[in-house]
N, C-alpha and C positions, 0 to 999 in steps of 0.2 A: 432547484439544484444550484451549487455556487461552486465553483471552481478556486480550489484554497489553496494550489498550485499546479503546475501544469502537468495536464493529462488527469489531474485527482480533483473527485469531486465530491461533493455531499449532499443527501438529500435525506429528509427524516422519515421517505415514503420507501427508500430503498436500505435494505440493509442496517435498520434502525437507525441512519443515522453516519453509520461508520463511515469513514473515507474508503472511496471505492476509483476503481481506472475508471474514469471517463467514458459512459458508453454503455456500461458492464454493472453485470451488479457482483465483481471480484474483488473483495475488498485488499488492502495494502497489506494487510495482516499475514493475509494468507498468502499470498505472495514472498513476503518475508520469510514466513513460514516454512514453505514449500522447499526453497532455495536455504534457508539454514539445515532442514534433514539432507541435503547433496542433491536433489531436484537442477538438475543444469537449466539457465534460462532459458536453452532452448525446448526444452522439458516443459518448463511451466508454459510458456507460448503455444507451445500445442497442446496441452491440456486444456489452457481455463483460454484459449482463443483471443490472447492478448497481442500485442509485439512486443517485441526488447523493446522499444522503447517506452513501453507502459510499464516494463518489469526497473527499468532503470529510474523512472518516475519515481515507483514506488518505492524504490530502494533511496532514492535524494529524497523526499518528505520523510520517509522513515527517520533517515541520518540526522534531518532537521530538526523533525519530532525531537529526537533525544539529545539533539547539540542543546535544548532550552530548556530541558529538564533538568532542575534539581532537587538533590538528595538533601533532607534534613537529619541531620542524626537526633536519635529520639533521646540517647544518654548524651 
């Protein structure tokens, strides 16, 4: 398991792999997920038995995730 920012971690025995909360095998996805169909995070915290603060984890690597990604245009 390696911890690839805090509360998020990765392991290729859990969840193939995916970035998951710390603990859990919930990956950030889903959590993103969840809370983009209107799932309030205190919704998702009692569902997948997370805290807000695992939901707001997931929500900063998400944000990180994509602040480093870039688009190539193919034309």
């Amino acid at each position: 398991m390696i911890e690839i920012a805090p509360r998020i971690t990765v392991d290729p025995t859990i969840r193939f792999g995916k970035p998951v909360v710390k603990g859990t095998r919930v990956p950030v996805d889903l959590i993103v997920g969840k809370l983009a169909t209107g799932m309030t995070a205190e919704q998702v915290a009692k569902e997948y038995e997370v805290e807000r603060e695992d939901i707001m984890a997931a929500l900063s690597y998400a944000a990180n995730s994509l602040s480093n990604e870039r688009i190539l245009p193919t034309k």
